[in-house]
PDB file of the backbone (N, CA, C, O) and the ligand in Angstrom, with CONECT records:
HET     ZN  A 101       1
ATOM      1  N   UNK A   1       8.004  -9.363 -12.263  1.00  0.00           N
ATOM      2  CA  UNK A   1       7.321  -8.240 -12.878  1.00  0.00           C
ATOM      3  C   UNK A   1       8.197  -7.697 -13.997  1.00  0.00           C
ATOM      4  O   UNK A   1       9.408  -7.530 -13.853  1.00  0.00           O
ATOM      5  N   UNK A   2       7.489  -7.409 -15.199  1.00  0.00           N
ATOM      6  CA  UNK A   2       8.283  -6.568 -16.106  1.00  0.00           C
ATOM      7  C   UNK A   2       7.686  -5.184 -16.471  1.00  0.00           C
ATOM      8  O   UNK A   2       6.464  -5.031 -16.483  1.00  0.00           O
ATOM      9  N   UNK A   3       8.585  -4.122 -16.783  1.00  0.00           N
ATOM     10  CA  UNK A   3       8.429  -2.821 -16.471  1.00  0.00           C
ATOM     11  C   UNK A   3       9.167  -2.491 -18.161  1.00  0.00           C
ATOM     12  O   UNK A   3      10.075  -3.024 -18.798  1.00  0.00           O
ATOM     13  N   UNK A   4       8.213  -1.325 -18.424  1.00  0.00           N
ATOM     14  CA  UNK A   4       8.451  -1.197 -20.255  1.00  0.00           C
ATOM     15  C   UNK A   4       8.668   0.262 -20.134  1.00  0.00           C
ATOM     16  O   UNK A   4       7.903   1.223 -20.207  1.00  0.00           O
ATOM     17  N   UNK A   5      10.340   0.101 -19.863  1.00  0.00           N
ATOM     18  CA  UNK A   5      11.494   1.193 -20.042  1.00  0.00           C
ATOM     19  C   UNK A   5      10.699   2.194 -20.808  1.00  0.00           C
ATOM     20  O   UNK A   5      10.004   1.435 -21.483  1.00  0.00           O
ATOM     21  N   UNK A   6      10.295   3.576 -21.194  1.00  0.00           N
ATOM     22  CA  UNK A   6      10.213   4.010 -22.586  1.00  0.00           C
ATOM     23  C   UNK A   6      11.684   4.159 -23.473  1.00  0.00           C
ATOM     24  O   UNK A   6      11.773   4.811 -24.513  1.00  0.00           O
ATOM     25  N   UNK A   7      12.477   3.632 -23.021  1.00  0.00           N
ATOM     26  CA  UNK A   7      13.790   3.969 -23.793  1.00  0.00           C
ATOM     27  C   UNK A   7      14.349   2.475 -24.343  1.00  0.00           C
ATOM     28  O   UNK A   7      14.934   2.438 -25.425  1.00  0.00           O
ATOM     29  N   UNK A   8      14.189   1.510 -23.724  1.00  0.00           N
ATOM     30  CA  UNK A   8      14.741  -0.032 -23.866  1.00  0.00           C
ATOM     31  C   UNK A   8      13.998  -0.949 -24.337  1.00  0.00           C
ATOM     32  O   UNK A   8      14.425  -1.914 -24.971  1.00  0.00           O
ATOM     33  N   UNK A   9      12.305  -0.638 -23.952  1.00  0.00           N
ATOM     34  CA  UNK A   9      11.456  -1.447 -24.065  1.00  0.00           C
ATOM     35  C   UNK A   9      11.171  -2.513 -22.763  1.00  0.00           C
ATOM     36  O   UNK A   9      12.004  -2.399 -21.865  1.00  0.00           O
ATOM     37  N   UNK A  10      10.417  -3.234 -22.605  1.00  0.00           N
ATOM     38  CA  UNK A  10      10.264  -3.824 -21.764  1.00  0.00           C
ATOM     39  C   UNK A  10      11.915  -5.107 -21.313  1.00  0.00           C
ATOM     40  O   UNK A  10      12.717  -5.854 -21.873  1.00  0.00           O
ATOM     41  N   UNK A  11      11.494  -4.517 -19.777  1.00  0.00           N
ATOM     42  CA  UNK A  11      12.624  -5.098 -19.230  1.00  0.00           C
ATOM     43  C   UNK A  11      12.455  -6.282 -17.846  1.00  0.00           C
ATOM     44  O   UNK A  11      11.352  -6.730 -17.533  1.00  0.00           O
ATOM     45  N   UNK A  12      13.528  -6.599 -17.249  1.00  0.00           N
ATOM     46  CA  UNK A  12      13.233  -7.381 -15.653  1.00  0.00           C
ATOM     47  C   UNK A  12      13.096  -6.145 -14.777  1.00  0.00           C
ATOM     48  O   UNK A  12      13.671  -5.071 -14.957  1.00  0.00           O
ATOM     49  N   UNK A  13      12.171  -6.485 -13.713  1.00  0.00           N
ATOM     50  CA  UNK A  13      12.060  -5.876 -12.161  1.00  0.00           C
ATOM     51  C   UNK A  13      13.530  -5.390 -12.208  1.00  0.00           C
ATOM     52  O   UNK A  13      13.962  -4.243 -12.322  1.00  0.00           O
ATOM     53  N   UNK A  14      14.085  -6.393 -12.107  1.00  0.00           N
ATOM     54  CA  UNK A  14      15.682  -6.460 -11.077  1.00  0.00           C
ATOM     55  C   UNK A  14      16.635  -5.502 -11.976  1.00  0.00           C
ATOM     56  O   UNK A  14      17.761  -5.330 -11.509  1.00  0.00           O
ATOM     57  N   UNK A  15      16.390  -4.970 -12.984  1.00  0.00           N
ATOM     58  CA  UNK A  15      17.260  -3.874 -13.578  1.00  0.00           C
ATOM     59  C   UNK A  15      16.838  -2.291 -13.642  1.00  0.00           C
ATOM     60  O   UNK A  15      17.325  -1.286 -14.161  1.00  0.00           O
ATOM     61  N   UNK A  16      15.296  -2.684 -12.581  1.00  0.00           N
ATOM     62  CA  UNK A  16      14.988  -0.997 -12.387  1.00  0.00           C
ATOM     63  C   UNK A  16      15.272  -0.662 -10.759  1.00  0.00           C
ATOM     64  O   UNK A  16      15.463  -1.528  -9.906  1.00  0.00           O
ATOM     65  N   UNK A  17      15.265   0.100 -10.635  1.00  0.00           N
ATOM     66  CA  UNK A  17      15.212   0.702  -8.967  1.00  0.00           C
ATOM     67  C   UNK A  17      14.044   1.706  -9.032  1.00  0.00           C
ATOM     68  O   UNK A  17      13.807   2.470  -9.968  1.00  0.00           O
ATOM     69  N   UNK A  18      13.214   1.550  -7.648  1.00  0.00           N
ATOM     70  CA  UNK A  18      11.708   2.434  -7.458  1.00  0.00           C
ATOM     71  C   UNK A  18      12.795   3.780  -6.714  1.00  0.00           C
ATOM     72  O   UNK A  18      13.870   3.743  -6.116  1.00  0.00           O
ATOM     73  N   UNK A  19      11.802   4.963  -7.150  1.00  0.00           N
ATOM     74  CA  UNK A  19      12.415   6.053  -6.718  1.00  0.00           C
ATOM     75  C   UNK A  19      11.074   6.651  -6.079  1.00  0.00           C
ATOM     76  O   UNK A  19      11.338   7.852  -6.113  1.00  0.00           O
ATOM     77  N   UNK A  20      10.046   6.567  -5.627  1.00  0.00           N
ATOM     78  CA  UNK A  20       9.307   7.084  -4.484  1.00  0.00           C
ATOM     79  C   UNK A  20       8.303   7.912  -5.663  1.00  0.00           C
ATOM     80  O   UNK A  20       8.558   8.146  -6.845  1.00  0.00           O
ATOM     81  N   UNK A  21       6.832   8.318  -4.697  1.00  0.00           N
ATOM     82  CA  UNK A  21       5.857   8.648  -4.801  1.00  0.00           C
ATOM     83  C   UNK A  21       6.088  10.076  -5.727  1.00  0.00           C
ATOM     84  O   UNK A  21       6.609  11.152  -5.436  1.00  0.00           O
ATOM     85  N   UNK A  22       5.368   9.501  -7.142  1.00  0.00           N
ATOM     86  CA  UNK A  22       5.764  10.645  -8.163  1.00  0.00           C
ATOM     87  C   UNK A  22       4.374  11.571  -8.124  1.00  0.00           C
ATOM     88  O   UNK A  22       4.424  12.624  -8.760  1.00  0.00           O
ATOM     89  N   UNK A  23       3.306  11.293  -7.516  1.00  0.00           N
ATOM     90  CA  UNK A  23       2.201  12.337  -7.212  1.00  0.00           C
ATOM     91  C   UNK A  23       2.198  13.170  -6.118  1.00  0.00           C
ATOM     92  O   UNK A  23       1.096  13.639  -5.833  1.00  0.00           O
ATOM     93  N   UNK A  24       3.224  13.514  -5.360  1.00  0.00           N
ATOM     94  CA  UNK A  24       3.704  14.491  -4.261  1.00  0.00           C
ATOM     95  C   UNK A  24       4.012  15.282  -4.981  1.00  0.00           C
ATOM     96  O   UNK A  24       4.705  14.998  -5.958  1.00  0.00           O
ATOM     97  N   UNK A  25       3.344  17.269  -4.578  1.00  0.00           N
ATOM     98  CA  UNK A  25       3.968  18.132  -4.962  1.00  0.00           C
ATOM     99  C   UNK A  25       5.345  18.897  -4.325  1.00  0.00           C
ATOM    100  O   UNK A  25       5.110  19.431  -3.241  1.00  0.00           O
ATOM    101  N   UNK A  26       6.430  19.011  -4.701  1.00  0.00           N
ATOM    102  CA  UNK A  26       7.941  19.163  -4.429  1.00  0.00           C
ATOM    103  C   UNK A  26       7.446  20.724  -3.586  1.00  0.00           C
ATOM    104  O   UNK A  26       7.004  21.644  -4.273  1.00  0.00           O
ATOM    105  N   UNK A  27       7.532  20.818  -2.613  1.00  0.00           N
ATOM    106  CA  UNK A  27       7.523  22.270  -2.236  1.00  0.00           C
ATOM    107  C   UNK A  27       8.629  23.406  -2.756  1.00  0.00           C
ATOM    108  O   UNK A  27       9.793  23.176  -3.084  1.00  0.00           O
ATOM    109  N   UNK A  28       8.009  24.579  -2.744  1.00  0.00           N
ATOM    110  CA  UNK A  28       8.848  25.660  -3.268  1.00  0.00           C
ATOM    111  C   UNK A  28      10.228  25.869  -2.466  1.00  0.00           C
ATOM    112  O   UNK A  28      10.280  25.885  -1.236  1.00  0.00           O
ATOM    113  N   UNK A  29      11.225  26.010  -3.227  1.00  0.00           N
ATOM    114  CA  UNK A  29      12.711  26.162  -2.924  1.00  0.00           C
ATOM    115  C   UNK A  29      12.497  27.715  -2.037  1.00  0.00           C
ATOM    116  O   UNK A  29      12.089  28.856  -2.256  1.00  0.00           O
ATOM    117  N   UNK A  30      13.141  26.789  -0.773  1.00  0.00           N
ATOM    118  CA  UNK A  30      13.294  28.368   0.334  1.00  0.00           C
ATOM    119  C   UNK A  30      11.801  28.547   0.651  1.00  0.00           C
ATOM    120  O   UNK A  30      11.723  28.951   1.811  1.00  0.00           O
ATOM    121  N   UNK A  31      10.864  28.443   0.225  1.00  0.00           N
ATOM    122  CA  UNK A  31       9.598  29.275   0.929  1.00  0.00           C
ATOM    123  C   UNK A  31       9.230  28.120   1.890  1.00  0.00           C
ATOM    124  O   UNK A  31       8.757  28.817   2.788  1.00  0.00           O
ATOM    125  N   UNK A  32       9.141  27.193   2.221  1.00  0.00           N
ATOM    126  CA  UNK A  32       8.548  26.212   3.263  1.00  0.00           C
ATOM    127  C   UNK A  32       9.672  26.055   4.137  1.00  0.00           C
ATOM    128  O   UNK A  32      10.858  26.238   3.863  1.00  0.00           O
ATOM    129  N   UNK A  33       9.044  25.612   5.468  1.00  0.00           N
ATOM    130  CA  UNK A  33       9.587  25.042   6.846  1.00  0.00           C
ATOM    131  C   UNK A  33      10.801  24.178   6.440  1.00  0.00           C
ATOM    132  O   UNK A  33      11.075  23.868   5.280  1.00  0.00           O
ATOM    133  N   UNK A  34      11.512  23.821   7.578  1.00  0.00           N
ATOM    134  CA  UNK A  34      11.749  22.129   7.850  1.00  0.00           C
ATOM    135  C   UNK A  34      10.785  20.837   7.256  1.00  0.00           C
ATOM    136  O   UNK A  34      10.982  19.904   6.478  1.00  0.00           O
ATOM    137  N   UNK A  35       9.719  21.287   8.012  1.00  0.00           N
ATOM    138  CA  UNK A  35       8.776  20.265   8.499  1.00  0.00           C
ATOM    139  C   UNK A  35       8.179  19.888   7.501  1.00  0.00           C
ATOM    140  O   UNK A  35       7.926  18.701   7.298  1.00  0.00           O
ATOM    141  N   UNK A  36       7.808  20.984   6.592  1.00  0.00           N
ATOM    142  CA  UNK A  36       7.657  20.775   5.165  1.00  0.00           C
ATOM    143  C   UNK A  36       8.142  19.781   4.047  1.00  0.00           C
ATOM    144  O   UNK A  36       7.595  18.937   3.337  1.00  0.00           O
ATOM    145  N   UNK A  37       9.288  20.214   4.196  1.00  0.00           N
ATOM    146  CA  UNK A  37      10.683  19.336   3.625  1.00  0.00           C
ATOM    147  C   UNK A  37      10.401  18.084   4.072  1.00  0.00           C
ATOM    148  O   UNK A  37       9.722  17.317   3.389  1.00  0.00           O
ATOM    149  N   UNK A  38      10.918  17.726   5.330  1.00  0.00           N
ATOM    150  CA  UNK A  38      10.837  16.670   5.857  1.00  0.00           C
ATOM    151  C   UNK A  38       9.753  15.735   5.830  1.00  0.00           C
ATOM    152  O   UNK A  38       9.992  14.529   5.784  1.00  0.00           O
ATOM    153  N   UNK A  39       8.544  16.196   5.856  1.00  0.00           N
ATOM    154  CA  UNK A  39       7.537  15.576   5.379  1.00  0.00           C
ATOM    155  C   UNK A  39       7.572  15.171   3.512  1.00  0.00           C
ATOM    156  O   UNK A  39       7.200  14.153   2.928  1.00  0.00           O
ATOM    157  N   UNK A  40       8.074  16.230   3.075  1.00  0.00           N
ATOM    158  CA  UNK A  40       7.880  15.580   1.734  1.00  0.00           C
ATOM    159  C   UNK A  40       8.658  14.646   0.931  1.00  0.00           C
ATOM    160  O   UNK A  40       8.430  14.219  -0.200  1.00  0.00           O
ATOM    161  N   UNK A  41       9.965  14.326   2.016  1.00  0.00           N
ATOM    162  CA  UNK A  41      10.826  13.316   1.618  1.00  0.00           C
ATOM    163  C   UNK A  41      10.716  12.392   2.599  1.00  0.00           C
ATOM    164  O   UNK A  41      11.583  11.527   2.478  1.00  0.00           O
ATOM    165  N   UNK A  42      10.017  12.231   3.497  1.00  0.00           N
ATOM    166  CA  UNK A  42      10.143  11.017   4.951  1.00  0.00           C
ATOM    167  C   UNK A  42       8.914  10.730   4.537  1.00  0.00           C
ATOM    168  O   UNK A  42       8.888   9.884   3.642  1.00  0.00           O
ATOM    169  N   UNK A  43       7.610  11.260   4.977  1.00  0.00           N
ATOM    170  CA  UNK A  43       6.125  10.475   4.832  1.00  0.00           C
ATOM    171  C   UNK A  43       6.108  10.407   3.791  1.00  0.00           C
ATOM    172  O   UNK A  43       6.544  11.116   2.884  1.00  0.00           O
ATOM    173  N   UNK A  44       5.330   9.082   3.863  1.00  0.00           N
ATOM    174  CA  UNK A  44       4.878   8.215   2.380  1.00  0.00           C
ATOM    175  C   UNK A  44       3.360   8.221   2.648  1.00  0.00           C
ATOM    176  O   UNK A  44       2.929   9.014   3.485  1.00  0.00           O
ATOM    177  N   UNK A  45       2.674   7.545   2.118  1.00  0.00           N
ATOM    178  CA  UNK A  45       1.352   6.811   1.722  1.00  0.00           C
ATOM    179  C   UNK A  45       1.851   5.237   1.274  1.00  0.00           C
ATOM    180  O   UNK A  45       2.714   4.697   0.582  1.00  0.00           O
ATOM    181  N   UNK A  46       0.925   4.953   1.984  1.00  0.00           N
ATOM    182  CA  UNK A  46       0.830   3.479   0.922  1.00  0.00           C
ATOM    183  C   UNK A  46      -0.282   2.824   0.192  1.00  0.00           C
ATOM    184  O   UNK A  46      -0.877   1.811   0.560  1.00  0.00           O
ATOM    185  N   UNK A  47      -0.473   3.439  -0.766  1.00  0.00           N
ATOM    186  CA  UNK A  47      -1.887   3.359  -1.366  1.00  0.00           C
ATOM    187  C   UNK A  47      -2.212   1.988  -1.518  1.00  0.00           C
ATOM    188  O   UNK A  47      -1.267   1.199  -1.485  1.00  0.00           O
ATOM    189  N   UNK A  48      -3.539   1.473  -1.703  1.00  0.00           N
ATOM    190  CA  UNK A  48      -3.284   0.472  -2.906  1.00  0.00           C
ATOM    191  C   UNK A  48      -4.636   0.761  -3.922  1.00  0.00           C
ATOM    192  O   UNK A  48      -5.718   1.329  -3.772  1.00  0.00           O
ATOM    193  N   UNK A  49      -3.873  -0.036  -5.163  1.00  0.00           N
ATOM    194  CA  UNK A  49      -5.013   0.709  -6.412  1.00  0.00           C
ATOM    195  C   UNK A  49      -4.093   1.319  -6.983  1.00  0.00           C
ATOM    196  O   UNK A  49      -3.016   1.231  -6.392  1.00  0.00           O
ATOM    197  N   UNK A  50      -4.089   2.118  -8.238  1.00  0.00           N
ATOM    198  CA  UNK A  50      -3.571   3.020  -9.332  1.00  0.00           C
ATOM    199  C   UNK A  50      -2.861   3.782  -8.774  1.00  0.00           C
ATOM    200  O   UNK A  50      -3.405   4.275  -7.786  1.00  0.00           O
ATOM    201  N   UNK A  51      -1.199   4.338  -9.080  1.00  0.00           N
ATOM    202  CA  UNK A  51      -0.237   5.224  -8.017  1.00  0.00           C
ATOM    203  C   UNK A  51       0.587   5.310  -8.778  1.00  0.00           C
ATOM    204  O   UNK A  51       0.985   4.282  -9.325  1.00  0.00           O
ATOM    205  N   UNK A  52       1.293   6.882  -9.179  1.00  0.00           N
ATOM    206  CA  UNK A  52       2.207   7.423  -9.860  1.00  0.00           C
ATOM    207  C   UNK A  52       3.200   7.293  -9.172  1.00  0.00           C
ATOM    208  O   UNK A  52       2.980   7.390  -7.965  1.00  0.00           O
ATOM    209  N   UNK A  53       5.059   6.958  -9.707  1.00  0.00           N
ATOM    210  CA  UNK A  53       6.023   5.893  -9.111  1.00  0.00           C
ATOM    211  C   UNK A  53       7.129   6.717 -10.170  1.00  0.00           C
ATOM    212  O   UNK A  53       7.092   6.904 -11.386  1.00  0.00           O
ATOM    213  N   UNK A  54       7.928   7.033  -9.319  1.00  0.00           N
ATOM    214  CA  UNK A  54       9.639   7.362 -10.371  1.00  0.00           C
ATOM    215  C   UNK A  54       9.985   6.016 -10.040  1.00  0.00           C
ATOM    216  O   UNK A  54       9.751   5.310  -9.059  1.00  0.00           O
ATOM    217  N   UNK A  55      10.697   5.815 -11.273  1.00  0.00           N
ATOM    218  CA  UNK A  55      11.628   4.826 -11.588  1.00  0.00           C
ATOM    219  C   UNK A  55      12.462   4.918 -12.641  1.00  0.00           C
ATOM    220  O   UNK A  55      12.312   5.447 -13.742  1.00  0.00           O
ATOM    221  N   UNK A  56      13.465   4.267 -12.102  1.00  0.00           N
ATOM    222  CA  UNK A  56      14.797   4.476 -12.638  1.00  0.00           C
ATOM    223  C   UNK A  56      15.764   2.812 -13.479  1.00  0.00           C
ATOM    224  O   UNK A  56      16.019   1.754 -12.904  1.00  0.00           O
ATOM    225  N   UNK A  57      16.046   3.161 -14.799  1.00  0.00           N
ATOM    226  CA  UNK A  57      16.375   2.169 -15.051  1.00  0.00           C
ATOM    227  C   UNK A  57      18.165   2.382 -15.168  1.00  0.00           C
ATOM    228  O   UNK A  57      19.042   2.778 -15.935  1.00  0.00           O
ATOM    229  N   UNK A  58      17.896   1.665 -13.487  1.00  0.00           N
ATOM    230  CA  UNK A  58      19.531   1.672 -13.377  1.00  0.00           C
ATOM    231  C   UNK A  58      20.556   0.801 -13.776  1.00  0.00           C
ATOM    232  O   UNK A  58      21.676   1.258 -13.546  1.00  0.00           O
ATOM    233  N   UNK A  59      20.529  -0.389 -14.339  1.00  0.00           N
ATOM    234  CA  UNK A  59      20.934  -1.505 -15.035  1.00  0.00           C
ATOM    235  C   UNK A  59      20.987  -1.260 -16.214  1.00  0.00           C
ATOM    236  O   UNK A  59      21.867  -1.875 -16.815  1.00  0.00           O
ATOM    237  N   UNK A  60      20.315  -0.519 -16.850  1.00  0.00           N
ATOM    238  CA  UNK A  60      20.279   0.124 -18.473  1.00  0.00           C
ATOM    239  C   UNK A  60      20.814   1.580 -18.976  1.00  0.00           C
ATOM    240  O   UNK A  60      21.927   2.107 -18.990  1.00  0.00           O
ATOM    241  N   UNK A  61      19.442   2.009 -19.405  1.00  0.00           N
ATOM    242  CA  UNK A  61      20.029   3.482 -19.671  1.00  0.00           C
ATOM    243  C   UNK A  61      20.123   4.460 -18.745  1.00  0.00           C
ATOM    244  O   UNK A  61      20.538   5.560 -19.110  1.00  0.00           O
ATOM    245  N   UNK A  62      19.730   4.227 -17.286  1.00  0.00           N
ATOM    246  CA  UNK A  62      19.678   4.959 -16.552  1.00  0.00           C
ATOM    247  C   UNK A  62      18.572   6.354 -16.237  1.00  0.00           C
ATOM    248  O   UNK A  62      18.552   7.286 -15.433  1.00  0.00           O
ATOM    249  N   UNK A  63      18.033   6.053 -16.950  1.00  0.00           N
ATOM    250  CA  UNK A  63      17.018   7.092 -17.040  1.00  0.00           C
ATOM    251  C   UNK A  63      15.788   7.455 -16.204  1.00  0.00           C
ATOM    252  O   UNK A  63      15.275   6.428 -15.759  1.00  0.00           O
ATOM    253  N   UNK A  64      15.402   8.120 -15.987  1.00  0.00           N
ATOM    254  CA  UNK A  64      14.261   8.348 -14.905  1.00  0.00           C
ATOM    255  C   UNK A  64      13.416   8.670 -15.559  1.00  0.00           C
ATOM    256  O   UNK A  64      13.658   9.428 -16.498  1.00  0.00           O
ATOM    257  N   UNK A  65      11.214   7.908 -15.143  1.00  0.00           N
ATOM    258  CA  UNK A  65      10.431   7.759 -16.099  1.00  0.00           C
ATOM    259  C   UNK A  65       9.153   7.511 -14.757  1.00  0.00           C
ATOM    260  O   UNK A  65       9.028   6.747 -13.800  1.00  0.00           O
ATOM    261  N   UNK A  66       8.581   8.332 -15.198  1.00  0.00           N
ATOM    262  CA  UNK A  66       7.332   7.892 -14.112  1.00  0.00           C
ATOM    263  C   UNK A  66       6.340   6.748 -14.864  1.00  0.00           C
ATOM    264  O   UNK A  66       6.082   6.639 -16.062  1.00  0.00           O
ATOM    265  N   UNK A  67       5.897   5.966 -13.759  1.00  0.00           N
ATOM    266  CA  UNK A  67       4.808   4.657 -14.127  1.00  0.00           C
ATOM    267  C   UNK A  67       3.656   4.590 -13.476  1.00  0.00           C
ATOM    268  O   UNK A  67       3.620   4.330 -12.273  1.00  0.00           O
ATOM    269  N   UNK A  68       2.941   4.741 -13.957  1.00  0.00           N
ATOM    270  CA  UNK A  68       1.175   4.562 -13.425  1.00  0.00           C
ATOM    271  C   UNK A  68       1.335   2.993 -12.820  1.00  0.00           C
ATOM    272  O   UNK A  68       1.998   2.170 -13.452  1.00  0.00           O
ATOM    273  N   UNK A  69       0.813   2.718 -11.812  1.00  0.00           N
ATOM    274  CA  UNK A  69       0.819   1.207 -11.801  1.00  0.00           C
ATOM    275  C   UNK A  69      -0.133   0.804 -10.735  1.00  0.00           C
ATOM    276  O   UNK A  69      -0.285   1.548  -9.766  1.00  0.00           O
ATOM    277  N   UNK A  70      -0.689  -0.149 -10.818  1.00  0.00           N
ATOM    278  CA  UNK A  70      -1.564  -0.662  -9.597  1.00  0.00           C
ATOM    279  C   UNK A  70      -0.524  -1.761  -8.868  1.00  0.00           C
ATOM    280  O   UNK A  70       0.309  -2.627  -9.134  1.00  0.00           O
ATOM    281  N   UNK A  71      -1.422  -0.849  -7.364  1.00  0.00           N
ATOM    282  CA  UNK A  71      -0.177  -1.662  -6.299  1.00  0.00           C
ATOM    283  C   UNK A  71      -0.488  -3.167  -5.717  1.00  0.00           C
ATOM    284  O   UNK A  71       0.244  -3.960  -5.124  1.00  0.00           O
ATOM    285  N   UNK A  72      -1.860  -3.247  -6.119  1.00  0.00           N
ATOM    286  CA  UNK A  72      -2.579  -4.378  -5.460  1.00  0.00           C
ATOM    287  C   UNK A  72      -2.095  -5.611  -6.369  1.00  0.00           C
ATOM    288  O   UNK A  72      -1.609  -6.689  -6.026  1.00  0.00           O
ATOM    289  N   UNK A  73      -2.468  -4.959  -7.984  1.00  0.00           N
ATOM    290  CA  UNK A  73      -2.003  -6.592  -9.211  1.00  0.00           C
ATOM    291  C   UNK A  73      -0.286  -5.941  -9.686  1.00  0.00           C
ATOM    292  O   UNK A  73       0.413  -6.751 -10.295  1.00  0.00           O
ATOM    293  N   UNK A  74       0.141  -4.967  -9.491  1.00  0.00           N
ATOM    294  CA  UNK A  74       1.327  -4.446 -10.233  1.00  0.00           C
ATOM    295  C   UNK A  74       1.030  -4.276 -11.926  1.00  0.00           C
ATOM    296  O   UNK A  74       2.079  -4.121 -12.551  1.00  0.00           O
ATOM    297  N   UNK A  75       0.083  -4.277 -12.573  1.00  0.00           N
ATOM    298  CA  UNK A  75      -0.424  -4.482 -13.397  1.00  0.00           C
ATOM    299  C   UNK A  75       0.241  -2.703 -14.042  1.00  0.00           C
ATOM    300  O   UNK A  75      -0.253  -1.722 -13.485  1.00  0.00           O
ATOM    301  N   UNK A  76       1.119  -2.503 -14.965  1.00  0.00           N
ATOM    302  CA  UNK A  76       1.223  -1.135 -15.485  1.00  0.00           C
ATOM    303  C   UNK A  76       0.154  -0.636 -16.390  1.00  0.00           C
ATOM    304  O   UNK A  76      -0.265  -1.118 -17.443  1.00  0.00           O
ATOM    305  N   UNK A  77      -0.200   0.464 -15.730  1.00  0.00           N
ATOM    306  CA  UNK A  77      -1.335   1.159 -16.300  1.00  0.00           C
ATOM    307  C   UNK A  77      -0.888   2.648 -17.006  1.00  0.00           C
ATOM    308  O   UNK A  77      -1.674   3.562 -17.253  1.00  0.00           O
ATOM    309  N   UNK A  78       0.217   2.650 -17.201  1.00  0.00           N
ATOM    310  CA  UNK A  78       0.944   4.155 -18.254  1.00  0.00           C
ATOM    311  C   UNK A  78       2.243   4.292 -17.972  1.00  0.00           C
ATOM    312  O   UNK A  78       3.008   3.669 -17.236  1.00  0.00           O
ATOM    313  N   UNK A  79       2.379   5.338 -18.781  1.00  0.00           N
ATOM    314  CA  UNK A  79       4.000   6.018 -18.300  1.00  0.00           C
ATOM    315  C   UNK A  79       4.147   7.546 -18.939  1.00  0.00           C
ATOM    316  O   UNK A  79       3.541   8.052 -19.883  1.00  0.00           O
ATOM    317  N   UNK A  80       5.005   8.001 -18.219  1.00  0.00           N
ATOM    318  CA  UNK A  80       5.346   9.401 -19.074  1.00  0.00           C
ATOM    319  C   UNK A  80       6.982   9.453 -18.756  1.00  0.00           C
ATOM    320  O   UNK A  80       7.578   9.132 -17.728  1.00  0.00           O
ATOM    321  N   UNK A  81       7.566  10.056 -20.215  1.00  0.00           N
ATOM    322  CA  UNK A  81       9.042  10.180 -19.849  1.00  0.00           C
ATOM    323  C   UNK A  81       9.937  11.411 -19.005  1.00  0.00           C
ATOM    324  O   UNK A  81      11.149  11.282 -18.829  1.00  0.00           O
TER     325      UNK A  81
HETATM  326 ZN    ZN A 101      16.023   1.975 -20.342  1.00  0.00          ZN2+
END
């Protein structure tokens, strides 16, 4: 699979690292539970079809960049920086 850095341009799989489900909202600092928390960094989804994704191009510039992507073809369908 190749993945199109917005900073490098398109690159290999093997020089990005996935950083988890970028359509989860981050709960408010101090106002939620544990359980809260814990849920929003332990449970996942595993969709398949179209799914917003941090990723990190750690082999390069290092930068963190969310990717639209379908999980079924991997097929990239956007990005925002
Ligand atoms: Zn890059």
């Amino acid at each position: 699979m190749r993945i199109p850095c917005p900073y490098c341009g398109e690159r290999d799989l093997g020089e990005f690292t996935y950083g988890g489900d970028a359509s989860k909202a981050r709960p408010a600092h101090g106002s939620k539970g544990a359980k809260t928390w814990g849920d929003y960094v332990f449970v996942f989804e595993n969709p398949k079809g179209p799914h917003v994704e941090y990723w990190q191009h750690t082999l390069g510039c290092r930068q963190w960049f969310k990717l639209k992507r379908d999980t079924s073809t991997n097929e990239i369908l956007g990005m925002e920086q």
